[in-house]
N, CA and C atoms as a LAMMPS dump frame, in Angstrom:
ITEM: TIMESTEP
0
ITEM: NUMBER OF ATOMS
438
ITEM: BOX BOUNDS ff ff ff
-5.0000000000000000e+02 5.0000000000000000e+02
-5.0000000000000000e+02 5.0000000000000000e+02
-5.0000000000000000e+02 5.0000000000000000e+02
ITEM: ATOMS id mol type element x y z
1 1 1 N -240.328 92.25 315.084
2 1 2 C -239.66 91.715 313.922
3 1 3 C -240.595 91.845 312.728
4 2 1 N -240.289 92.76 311.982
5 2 2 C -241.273 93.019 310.836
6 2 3 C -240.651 92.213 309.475
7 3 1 N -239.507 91.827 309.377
8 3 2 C -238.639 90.434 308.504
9 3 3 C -238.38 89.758 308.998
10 4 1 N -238.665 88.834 308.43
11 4 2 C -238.102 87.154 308.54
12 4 3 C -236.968 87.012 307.562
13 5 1 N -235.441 87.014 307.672
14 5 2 C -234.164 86.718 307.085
15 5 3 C -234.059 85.501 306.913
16 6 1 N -233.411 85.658 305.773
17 6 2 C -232.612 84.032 305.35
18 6 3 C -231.631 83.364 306.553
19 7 1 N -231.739 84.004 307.163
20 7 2 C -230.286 83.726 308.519
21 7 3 C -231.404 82.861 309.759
22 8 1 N -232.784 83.695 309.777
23 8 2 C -233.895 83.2 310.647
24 8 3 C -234.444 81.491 309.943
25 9 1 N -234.67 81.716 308.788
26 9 2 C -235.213 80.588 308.084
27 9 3 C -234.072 79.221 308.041
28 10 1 N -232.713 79.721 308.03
29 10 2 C -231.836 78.665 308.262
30 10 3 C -232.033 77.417 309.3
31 11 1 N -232.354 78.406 310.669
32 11 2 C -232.696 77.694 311.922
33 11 3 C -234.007 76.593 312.112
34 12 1 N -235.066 77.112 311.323
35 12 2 C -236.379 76.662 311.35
36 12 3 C -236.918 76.201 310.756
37 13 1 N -237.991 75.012 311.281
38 13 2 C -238.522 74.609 310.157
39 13 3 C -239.499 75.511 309.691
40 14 1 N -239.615 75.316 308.064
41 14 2 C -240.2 76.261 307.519
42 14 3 C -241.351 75.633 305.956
43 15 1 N -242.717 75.905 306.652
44 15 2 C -243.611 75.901 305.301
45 15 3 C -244.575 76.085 304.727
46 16 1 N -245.079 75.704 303.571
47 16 2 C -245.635 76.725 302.889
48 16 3 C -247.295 76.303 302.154
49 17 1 N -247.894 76.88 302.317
50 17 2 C -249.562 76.585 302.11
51 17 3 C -249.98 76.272 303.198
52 18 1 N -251.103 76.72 303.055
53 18 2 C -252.319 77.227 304.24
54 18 3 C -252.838 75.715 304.75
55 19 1 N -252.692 74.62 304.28
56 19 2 C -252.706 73.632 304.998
57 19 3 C -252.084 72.691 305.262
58 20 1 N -250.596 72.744 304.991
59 20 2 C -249.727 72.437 306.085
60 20 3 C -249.664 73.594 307.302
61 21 1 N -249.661 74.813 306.595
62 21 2 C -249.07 75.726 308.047
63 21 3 C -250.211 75.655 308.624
64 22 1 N -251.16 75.863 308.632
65 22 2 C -252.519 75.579 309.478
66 22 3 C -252.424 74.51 310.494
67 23 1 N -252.064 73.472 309.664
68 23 2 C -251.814 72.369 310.527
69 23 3 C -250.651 72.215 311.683
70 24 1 N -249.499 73.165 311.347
71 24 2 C -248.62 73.089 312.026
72 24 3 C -248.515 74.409 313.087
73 25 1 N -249.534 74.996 312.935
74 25 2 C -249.54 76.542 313.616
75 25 3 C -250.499 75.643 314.955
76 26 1 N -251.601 74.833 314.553
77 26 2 C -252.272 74.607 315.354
78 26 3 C -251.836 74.005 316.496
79 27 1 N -251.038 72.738 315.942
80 27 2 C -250.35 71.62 316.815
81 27 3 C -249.209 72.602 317.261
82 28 1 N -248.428 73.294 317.493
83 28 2 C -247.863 74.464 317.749
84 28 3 C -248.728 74.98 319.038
85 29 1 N -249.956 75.363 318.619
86 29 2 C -250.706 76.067 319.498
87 29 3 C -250.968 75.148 321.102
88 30 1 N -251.482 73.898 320.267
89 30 2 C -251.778 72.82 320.939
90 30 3 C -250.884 72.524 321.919
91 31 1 N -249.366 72.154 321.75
92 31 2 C -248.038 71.919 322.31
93 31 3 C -248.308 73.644 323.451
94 32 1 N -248.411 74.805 323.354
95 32 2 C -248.108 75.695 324.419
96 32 3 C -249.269 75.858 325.358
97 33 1 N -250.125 75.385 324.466
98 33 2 C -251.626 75.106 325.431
99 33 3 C -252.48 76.422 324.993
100 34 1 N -252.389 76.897 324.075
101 34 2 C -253.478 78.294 323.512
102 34 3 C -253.821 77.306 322.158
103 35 1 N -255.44 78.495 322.64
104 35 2 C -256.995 77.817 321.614
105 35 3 C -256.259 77.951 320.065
106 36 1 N -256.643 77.202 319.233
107 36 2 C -255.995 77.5 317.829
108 36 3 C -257.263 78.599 316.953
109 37 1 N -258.292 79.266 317.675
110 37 2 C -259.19 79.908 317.491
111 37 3 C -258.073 81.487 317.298
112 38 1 N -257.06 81.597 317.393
113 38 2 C -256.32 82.992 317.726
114 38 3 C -255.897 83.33 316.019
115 39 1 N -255.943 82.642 315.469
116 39 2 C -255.719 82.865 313.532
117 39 3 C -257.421 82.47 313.258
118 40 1 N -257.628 83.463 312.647
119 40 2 C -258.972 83.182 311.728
120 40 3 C -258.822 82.394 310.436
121 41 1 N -259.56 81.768 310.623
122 41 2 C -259.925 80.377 309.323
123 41 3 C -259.716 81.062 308.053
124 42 1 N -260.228 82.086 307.737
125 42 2 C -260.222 83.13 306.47
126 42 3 C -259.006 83.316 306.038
127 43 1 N -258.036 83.74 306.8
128 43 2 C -256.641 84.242 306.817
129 43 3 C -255.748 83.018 306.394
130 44 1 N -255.944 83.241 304.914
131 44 2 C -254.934 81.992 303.981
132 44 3 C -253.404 82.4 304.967
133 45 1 N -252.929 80.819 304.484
134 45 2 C -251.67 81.48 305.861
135 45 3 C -250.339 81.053 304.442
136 46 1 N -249.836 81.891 304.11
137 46 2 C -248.769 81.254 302.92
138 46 3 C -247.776 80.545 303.667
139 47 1 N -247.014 80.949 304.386
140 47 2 C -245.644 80.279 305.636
141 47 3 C -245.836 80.584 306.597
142 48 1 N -245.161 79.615 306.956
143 48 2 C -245.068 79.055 308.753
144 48 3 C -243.585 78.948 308.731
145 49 1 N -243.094 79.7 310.23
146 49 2 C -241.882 79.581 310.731
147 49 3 C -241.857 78.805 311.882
148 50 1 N -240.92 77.884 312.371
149 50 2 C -240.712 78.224 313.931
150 50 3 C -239.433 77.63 314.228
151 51 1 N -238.892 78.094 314.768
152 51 2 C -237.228 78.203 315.157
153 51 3 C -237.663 77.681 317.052
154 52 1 N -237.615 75.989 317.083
155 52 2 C -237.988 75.549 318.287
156 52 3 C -237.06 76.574 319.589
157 53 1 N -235.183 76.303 319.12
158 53 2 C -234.455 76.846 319.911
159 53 3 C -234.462 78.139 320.444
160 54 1 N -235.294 79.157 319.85
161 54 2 C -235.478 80.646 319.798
162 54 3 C -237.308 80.389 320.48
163 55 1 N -237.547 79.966 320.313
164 55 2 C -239.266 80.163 320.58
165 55 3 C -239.666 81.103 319.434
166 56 1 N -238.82 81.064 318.208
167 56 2 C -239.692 82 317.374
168 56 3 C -240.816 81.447 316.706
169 57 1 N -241.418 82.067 315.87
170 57 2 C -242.79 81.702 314.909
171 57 3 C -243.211 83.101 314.397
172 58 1 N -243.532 82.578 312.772
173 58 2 C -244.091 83.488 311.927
174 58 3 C -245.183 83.189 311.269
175 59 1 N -245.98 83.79 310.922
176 59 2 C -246.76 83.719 309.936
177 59 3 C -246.917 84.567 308.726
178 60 1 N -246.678 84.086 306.944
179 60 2 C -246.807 85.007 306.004
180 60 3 C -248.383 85.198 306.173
181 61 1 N -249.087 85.628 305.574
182 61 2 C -250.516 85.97 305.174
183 61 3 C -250.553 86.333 303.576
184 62 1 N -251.599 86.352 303.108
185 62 2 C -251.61 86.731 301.389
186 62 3 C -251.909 88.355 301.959
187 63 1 N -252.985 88.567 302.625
188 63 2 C -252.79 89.819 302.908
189 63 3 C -253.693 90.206 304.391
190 64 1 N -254.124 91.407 304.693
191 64 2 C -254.296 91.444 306.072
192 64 3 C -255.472 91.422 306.109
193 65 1 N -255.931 90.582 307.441
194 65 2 C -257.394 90.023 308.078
195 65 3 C -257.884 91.023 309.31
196 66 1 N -258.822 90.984 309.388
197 66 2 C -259.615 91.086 310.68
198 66 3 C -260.499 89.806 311.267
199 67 1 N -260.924 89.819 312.798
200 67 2 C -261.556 88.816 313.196
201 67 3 C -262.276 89.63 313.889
202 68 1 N -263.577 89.657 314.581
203 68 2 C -264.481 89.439 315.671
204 68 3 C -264.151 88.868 316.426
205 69 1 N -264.117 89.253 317.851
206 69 2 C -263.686 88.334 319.01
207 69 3 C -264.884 88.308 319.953
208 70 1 N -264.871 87.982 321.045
209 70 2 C -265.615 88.487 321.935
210 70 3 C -265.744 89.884 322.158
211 71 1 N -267.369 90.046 323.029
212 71 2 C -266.895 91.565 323.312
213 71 3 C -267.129 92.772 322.625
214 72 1 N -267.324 92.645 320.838
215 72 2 C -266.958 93.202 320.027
216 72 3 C -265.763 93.907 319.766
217 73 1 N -264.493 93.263 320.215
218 73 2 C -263.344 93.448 320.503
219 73 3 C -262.975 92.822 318.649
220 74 1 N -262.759 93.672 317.719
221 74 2 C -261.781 93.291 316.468
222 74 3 C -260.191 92.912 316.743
223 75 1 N -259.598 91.924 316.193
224 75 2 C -258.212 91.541 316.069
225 75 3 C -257.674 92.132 314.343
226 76 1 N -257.086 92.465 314.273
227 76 2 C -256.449 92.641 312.813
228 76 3 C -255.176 91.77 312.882
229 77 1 N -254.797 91.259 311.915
230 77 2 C -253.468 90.703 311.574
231 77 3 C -253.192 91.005 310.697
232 78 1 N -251.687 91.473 310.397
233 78 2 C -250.7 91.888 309.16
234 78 3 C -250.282 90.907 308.622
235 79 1 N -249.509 90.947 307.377
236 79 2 C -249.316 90.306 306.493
237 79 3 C -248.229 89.722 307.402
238 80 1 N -247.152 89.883 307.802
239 80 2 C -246.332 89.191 308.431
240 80 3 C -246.544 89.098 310.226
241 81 1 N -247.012 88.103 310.765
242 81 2 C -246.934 88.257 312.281
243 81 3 C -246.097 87.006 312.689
244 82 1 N -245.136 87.548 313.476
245 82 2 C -244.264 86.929 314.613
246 82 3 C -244.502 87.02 315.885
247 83 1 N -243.605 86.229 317.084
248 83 2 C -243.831 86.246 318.36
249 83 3 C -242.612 85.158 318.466
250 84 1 N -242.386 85.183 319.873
251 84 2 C -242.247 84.235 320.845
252 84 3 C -242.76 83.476 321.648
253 85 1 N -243.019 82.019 321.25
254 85 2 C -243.624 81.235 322.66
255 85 3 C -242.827 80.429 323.39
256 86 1 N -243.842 80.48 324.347
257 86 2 C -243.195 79.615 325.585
258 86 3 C -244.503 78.696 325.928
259 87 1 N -244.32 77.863 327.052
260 87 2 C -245.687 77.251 327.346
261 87 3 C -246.885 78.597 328.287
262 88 1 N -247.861 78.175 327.822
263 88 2 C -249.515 79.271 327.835
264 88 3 C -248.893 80.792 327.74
265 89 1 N -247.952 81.007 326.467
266 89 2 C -247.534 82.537 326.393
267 89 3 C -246.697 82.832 325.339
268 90 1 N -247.653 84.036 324.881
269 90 2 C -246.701 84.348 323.246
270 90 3 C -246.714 85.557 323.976
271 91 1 N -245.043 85.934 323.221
272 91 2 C -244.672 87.319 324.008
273 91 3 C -243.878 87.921 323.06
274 92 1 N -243.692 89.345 322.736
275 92 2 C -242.776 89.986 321.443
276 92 3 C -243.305 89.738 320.495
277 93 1 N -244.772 90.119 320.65
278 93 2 C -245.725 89.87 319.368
279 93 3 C -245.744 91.084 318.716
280 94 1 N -245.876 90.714 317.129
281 94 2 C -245.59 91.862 316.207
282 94 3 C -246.771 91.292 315.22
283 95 1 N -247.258 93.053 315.136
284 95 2 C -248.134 92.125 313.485
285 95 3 C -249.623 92.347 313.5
286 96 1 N -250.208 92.289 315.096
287 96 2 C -251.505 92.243 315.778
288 96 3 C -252.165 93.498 316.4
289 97 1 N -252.49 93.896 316.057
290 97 2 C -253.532 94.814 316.881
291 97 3 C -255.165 94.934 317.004
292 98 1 N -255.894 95.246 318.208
293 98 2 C -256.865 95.429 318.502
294 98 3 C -257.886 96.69 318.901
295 99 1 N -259.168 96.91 318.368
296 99 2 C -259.774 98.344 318.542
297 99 3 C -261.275 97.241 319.573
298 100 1 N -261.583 98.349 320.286
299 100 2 C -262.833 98.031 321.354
300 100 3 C -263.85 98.922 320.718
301 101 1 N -264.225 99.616 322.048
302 101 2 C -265.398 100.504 321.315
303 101 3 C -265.258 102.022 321.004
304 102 1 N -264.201 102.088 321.279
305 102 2 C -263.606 103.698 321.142
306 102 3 C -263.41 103.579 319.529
307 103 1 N -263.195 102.49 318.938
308 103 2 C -262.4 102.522 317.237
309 103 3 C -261.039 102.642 317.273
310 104 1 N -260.339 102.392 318.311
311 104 2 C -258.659 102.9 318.569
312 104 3 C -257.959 101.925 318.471
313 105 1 N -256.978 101.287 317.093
314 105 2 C -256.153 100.134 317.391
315 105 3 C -255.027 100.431 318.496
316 106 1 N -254.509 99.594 318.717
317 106 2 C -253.766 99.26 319.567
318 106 3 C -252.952 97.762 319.763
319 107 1 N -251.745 98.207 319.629
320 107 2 C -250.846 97.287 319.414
321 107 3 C -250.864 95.861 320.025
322 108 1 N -251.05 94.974 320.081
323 108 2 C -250.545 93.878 320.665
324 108 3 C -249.043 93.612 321.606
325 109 1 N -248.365 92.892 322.52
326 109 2 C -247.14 92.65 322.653
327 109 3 C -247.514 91.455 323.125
328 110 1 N -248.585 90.916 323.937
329 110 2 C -248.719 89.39 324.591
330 110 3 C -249.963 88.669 324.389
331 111 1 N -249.714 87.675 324.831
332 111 2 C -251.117 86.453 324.958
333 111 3 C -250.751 85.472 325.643
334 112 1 N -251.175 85.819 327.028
335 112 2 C -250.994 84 328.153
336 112 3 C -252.598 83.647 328.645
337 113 1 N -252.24 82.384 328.937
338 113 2 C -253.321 81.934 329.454
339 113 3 C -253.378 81.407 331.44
340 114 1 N -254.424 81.908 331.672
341 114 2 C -254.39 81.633 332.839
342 114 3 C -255.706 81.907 333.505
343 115 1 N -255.641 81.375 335.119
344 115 2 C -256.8 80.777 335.599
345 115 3 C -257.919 81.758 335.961
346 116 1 N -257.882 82.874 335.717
347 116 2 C -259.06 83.938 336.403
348 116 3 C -258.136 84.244 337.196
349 117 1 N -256.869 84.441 337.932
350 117 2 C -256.476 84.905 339.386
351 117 3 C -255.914 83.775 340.217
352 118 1 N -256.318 82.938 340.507
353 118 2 C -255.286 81.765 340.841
354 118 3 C -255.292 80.799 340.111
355 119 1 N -255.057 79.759 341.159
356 119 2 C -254.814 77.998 340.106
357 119 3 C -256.25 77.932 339.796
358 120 1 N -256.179 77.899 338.553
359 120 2 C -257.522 76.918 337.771
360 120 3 C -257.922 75.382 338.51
361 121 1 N -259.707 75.714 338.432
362 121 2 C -260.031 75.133 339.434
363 121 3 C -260.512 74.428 338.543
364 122 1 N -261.462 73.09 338.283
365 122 2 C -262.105 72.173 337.293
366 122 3 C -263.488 72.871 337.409
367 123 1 N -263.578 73.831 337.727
368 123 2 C -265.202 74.775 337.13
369 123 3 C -265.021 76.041 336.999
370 124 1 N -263.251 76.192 337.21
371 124 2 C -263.487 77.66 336.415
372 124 3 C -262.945 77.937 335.21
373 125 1 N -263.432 78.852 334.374
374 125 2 C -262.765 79.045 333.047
375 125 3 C -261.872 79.445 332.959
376 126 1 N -260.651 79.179 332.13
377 126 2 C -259.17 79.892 331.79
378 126 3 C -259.642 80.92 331.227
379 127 1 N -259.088 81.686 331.402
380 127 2 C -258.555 83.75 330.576
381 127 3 C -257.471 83.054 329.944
382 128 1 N -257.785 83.913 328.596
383 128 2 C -256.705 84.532 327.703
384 128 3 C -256.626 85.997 328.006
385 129 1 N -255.46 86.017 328.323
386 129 2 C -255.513 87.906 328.459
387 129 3 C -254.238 88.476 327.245
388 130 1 N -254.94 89.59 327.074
389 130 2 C -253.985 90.179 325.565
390 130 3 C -253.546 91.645 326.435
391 131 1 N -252.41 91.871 326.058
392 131 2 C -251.365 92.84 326.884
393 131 3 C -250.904 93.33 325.56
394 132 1 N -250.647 95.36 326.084
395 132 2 C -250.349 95.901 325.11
396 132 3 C -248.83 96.468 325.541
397 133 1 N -248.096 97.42 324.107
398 133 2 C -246.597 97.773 325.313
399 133 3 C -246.952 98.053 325.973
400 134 1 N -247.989 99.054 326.093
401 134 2 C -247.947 100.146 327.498
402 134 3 C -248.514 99.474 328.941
403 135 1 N -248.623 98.298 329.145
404 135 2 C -249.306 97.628 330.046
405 135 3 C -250.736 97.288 330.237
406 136 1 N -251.396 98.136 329.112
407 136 2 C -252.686 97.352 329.264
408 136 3 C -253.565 96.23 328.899
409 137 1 N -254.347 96.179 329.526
410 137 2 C -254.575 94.308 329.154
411 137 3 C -255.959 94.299 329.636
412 138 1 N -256.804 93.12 328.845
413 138 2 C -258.082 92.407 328.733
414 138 3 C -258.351 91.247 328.56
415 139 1 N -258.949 90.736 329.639
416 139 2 C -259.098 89.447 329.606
417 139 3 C -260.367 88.649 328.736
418 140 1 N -260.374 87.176 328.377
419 140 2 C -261.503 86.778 327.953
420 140 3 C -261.592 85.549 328.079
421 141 1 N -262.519 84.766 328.235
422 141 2 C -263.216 83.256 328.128
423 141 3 C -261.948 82.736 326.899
424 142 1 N -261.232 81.591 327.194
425 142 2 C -261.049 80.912 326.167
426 142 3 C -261.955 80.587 325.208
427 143 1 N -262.938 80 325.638
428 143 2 C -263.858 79.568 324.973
429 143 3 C -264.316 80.317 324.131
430 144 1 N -263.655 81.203 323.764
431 144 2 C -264.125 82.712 322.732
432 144 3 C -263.332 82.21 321.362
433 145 1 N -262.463 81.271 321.931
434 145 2 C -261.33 81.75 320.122
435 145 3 C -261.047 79.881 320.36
436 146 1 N -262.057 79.52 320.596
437 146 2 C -262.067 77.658 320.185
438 146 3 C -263.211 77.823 318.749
C-alpha cells in the first residue's frame, strides 16, 4: 500500500506530530509485543494510522531515514510505511528495506518475534526475524532495536 485514502482514514484513528504518533506507534508496538526500537528516534513521524479492525497502520515521515541495526545490517524507511499487525507480527509491510554487506537493498514483507526455535525459555533471548517476498530472512537479538 503505497496510499493511504480518505476511505482508509475514515476507519482509523488518525494523528498528527511526531509526539503524539510516537507515542501511539509505541504503545501500538507495546500492545503486539515488538521493541519500539524498529522506528528510529530521528525519523520525525508526521501521521499515524491504525485501523484496529483491519490490523492496518501507517506511518507519514517528513522524509526518508536510514538506521543502523545490528550486524551492520542498514534499515531504510520511506516516506510512507504501512503494514499489518497482529500479536508478535507485522506482515504486508511496505515502505522498508534492508542492505547487509553486499550493499543490496532488499525489500521488507515481515517482522515476528519469536523464541530462537521453540518456546522461549526465561534465559533465552527472543529473535526478531525480518522476511523478504522471496522468503528470505534474518534473525536478531531483540535487544538490538530496544
Amino acid at each position: 500500500m503505497a496510499l493511504v485514502t480518505d476511505e482508509m482514514k475514515t476507519k482509523a484513528e488518525v494523528y498528527h506530530g511526531d509526539e503524539i504518533c510516537r507515542e501511539k506507534l509505541n504503545l501500538l508496538l507495546a500492545e503486539i509485543g515488538l521493541p519500539n526500537g524498529l522506528v528510529t528516534a530521528s525519523q520525525e513521524i508526521e501521521e499515524y494510522g491504525y485501523d484496529k479492525g483491519a490490523g492496518l497502520v501507517w506511518l507519514k515521515h517528513r522524509k526518508k531515514a536510514e538506521q543502523k541495526v545490528a550486524d551492520n545490517v542498514v534499515v531504510s524507511y520511506d516516506t510512507v510505511v504501512s503494514a499489518h499487525v497482529e500479536p508478535n507480527r507485522i506482515r504486508k509491510l511496505r515502505g522498508v528495506k534492508a542492505k547487509e554487506f553486499l550493499n543490496v537493498w532488499v525489500k521488507l514483507s515481515e517482522i515476528h518475534i519469536d523464541g530462537g526455535g521453540g518456546s522461549p525459555t526465561p534465559t533465552a533471548e527472543l529473535m526478531i526475524t525480518f522476511k523478504t517476498p522471496v522468503g528470505l530472512s534474518r534473525s536478531f537479538p531483540v535487544s538490538a532495536f530496544e
